[in-house]
C-alpha positions in Angstrom: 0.0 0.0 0.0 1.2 3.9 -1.0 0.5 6.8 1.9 1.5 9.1 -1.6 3.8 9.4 -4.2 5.8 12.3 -5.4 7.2 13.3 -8.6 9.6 15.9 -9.8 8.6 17.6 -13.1 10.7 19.8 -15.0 7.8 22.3 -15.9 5.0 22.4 -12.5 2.6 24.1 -14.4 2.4 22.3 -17.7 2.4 19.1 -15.7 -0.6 20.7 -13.2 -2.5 21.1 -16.3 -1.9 17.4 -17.8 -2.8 16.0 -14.3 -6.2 18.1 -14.0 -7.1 16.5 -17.1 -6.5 13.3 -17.1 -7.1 12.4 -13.4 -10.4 13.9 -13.8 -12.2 10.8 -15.8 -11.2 8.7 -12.7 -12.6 11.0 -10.1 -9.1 12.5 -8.4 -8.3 16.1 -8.6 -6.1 18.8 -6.9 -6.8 18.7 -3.1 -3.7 21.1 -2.0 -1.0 23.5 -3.6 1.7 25.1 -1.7 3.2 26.9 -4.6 6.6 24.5 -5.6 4.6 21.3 -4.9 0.3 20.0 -5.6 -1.2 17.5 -4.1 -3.8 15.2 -5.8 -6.4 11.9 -4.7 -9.7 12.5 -3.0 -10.4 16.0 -0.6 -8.5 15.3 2.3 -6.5 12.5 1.2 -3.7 14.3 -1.4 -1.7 10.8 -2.2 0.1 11.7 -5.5 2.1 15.1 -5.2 4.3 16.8 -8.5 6.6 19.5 -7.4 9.5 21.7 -9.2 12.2 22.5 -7.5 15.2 25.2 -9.3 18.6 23.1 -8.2 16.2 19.4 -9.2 18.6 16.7 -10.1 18.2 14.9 -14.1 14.8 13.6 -14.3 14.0 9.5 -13.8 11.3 7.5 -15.0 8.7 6.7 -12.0 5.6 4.1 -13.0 2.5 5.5 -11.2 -0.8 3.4 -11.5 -4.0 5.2 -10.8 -7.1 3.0 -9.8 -10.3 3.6 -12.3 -13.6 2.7 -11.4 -14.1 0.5 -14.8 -13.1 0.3 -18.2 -15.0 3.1 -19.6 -12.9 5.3 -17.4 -9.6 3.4 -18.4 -10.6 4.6 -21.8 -11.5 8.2 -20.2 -8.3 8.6 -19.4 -6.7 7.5 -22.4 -8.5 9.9 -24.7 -7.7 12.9 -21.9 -4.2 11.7 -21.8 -3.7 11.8 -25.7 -5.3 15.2 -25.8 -2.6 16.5 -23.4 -0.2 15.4 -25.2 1.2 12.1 -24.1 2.7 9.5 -25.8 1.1 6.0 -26.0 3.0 3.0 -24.6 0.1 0.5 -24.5 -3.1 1.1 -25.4 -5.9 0.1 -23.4 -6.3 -3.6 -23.5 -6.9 -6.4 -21.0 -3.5 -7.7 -19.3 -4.4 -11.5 -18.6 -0.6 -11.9 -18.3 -1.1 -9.7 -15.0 -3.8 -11.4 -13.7 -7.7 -12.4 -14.8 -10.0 -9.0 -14.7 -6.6 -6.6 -15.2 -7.5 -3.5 -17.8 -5.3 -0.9 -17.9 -3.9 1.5 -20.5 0.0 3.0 -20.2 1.1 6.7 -21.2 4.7 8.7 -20.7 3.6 11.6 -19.4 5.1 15.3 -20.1 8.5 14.5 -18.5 8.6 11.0 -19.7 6.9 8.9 -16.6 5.2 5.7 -17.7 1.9 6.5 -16.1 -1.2 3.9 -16.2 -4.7 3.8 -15.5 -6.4 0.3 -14.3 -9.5 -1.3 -13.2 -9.2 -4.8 -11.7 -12.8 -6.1 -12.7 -13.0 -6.3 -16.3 -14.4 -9.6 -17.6 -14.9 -10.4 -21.2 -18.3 -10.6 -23.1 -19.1 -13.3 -24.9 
């Protein structure tokens, strides 16, 4: 289990903006911002945090997978993420090589983070 997860991004603002939009189809937004750093999850409960800092060291890729409530918001959260500009790693597809019911889709964010979305209960039709 994560209390919260932090990021470094070289531009706070442009990343602010990609997170607004595509945490949004899965029901997270911004709960705090204290200028260099923003907190995001559920009001009272800011779990992921992006901050900027002047002296920040060479970026590193982090993986960060956000729980959706279903498939249609998987898919939410792809189309928001292509609109802001991130790249496509994986589209989203089930993952039966994870485990039975996995969905997820995979983007690299703004600063180059492989950054999922993924629901746990998909089954099949047919």
């Amino acid at each position: 289990m994560i209390d919260h997860l932090g990021i470094n991004c070289a531009d706070l603002e442009a990343s602010t903006t990609f997170y607004d939009s595509v945490l949004a189809p899965l029901g997270y937004g911004r709960v705090m911002d204290v200028g260099v750093a923003c907190g995001y999850g559920v009001e009272g409960d800011p779990a992921f945090w992006l901050s900027s800092y002047a002296d920040m060291p060479p970026q590193r890729e982090v993986h960060v997978a956000f729980k959706a409530a279903d498939v249609a918001a998987v898919h939410a959260f792809h189309e928001a993420a292509v609109a802001a500009g991130a790249e496509v790693l994986h589209a989203p597809r089930p993952w039966p090589e994870y485990h039975p019911g996995y969905y997820g889709v995979f983007v690299r964010d703004l600063d180059g983070n492989n950054i999922e979305a993924v629901t746990h209960g998909y089954v099949a039709e047919g």
